[in-house]
C-alpha positions in Angstrom: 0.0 0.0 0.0 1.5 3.3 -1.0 1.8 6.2 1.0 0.0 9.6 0.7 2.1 11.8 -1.6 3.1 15.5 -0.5 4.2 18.3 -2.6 6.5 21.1 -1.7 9.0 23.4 -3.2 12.8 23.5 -1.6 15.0 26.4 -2.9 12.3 26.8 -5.7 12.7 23.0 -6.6 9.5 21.1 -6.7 9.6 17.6 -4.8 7.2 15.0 -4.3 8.0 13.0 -1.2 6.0 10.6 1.1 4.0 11.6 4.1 5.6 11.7 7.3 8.8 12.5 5.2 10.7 15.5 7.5 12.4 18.5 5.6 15.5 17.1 6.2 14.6 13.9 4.4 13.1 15.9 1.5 16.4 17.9 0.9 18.3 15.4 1.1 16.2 13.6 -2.1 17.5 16.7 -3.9 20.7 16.9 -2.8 20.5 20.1 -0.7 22.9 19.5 2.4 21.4 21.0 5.4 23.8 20.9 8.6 22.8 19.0 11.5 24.6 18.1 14.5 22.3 16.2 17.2 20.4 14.5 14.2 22.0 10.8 13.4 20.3 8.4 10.9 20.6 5.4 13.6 18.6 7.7 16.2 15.4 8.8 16.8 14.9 12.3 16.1 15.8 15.2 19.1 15.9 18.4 17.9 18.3 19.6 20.3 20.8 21.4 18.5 19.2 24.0 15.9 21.7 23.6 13.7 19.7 23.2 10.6 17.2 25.3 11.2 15.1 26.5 7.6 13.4 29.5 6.5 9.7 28.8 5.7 7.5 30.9 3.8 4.7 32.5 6.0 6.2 31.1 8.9 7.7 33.6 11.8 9.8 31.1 13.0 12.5 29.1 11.7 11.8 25.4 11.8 14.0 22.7 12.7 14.6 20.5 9.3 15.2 17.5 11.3 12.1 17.7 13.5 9.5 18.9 11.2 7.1 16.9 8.6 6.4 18.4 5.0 3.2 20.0 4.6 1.5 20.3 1.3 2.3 23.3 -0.7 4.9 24.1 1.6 7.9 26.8 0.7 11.5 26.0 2.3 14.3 28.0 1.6 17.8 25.8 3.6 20.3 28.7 2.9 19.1 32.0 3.0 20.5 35.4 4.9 18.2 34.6 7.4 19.1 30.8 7.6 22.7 31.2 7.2 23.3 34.3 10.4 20.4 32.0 12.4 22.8 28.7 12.2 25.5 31.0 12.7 24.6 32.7 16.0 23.5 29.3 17.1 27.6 28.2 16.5 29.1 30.5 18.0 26.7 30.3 21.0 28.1 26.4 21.0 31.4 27.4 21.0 30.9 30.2 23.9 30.5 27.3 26.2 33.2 25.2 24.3 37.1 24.0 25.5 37.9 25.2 21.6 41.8 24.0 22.1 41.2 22.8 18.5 45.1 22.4 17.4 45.9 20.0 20.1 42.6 18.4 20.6 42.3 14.1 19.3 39.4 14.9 16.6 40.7 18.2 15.1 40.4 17.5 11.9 37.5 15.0 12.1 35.1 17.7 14.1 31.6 18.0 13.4 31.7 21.5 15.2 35.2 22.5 14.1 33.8 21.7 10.6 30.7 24.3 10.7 32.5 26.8 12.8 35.0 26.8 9.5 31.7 26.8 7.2 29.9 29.8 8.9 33.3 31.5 9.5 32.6 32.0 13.4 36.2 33.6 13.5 34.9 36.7 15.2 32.9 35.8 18.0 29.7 37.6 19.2 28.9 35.9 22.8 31.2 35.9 25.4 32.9 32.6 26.6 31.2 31.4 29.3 33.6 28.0 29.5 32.8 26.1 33.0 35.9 24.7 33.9 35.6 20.8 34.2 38.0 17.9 34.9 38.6 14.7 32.3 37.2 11.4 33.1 39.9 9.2 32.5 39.0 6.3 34.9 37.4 4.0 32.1 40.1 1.9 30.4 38.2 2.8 27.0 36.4 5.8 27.3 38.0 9.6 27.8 35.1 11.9 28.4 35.8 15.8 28.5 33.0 17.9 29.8 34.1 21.3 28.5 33.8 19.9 24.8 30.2 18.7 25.5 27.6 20.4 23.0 24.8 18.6 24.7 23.2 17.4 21.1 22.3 13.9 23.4 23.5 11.5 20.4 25.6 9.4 23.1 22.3 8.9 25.5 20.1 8.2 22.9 23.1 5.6 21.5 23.6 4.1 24.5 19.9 3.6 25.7 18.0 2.9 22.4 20.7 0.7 20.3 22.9 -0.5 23.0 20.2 -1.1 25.9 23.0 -0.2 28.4 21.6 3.2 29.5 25.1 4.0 31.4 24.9 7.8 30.4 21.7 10.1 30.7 20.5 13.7 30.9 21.1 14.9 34.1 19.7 18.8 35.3 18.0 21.3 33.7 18.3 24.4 31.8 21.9 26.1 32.1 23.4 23.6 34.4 22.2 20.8 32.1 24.6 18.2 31.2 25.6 14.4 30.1 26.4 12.1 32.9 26.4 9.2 34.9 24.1 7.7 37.4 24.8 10.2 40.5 27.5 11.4 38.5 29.9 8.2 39.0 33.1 8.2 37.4 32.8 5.7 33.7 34.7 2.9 35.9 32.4 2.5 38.5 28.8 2.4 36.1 27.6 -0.3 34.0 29.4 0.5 31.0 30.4 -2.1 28.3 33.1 0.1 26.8 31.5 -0.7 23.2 32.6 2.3 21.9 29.5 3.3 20.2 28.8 6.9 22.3 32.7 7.5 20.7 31.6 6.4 17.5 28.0 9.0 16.9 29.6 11.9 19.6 30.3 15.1 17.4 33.3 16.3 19.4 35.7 15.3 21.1 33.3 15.1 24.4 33.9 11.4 24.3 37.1 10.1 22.5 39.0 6.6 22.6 41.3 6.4 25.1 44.8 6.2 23.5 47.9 4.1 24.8 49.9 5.0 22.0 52.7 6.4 24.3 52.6 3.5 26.7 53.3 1.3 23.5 55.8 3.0 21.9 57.7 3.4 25.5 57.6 -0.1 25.5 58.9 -0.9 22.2 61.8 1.4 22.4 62.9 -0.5 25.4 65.0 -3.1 25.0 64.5 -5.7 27.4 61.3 -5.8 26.8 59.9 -8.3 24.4 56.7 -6.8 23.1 54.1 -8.8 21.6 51.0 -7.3 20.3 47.3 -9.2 19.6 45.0 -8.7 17.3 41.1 -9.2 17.0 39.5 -11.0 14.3 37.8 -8.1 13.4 40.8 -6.0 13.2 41.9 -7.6 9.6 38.9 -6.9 8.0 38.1 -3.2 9.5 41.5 -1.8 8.8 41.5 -2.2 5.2 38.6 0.4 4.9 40.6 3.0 6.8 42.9 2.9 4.0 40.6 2.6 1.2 40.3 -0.7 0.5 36.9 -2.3 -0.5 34.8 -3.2 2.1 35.6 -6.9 3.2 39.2 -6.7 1.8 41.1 -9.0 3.8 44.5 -6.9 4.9 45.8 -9.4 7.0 49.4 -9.9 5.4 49.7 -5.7 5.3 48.4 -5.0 9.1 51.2 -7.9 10.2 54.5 -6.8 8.5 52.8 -2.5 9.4 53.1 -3.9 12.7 56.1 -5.6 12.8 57.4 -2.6 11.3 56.9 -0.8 13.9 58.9 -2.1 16.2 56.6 -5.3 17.7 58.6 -9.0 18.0 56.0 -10.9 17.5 52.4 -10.4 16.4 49.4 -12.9 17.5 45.8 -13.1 15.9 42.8 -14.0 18.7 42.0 -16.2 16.2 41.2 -19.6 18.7 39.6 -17.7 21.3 37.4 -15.5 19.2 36.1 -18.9 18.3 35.3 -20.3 21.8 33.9 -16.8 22.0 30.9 -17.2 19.3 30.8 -21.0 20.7 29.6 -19.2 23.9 27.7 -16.6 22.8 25.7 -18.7 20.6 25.1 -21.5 22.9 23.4 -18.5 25.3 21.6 -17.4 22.5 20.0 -20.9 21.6 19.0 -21.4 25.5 
């Protein structure tokens, strides 16, 4: 059964797109990029962030592409004067309340924010920094979060509740004092966190980044009477050739070994056995 059709106009294109269809969606179908910075396809929609905000004809306010449904008829215009200051102010308002140490910081370079504060050129700020100062969580063996770099756009909550069912971060306060936490604001080693990574994966900053042991490693391979040996997942052979542009599914097994022993590693091990006792398990639970 077919859905209702709705017709609407975006930047003076016409477009025909189902019912329930949000603006977002509908630019997208014409290949108008709208910014967005809470909004993830995996998620449910939020709202929070105002990033892509739209001008609508006959509207006074400027609707949230992500958030609102076509209408019939309707007018949107995703980069006008009005549109472009709007998502601007809203920007530089992030960054006022941002730890912007951008050149030393892991994910310059692969920053949702850094990457729209370049677009709008936010170079000149308008609002005053109004920076709370805030203290690293480094107490998970996985997981670095960094307060200060929070833009509160929710994407890690609504990860870790709706796809990973773990629900180890949540909103916690209201208004200006509002923030992402932990149950009674625990330190990440002492909650129910499976260190999955997927809050690292979706967050737009650097709010929640991998915890690196790059240094430790290298200390260790430059001393020599130690005998390093280094481990790989099964996963790892696989995932690694992407990074590098390889098709999806090349096998870089051969490459990742001699890279590593390259490096500086004596030997290098694959979890290949025990990865297999692993899905043994897993699926024996499953079945039961």
């Amino acid at each position: 059964m077919s859905k209702y059709k709705v017709n609407l106009r975006i930047n003076n294109l016409n477009v025909s797109v189902d019912e329930g269809t949000t603006i977002l969606e509908a630019a997208r179908q014409l290949n108008f990029k709208i910014p967005t910075l809470c909004h993830h396809d995996d998620l449910c929609v939020a709202g929070n962030c105002r990033v892509c905000v739209v001008e609508q004809k006959g509207a006074r306010l400027l609707p949230a592409a992500c958030a609102t449904p076509v209408s019939e008829g309707m007018e949107i215009l995703t980069n006008s004067m009005k549109v472009r200051q709007a998502r601007k102010h809203i920007i530089e308002l992030l960054l006022s309340e941002h730890n912007a140490e951008c050149t030393v910081c892991f994910k310059s370079g692969n920053c949702e924010l850094q990457e729209l504060s370049n677009e709008y050129r936010t170079g000149n700020r308008t609002f005053l920094d109004v920076l709370k100062p805030s203290k690293s969580d480094i107490s998970s063996p996985s997981i670095v979060k960094d307060d200060s770099k929070c833009i509160r756009c929710q994407r890690c909550v609504r990860t870790c509740i709706q796809l990973q069912s773990v629900t180890a971060l949540a909103v916690t306060q209201k208004g200006k004092d509002m923030k992402i936490s932990t149950f009674l604001d625990k330190p990440m080693n002492e909650v129910i966190c499976t260190n999955c990574g997927q809050c690292v994966n979706r967050c737009p900053t650097a709010a929640l980044v991998e915890r690196s042991y790059i240094d430790e490693v290298f200390n260790a391979i430059y001393d020599p009477n130690k005998f390093v040996v280094v481990q790989t997942a099964p996963a790892t052979r696989v995932a690694i050739g992407e990074e590098f542009g390889m098709g999806p599914g090349t096998r870089a097994t051969g490459k990742m070994v001699a890279a590593l022993r390259r490096l500086g590693f004596d030997k290098v091990l694959d979890t290949d056995f025990t990865a297999d006792l692993t899905i043994m398990e897993e699926g024996t639970e499953l079945l039961h």
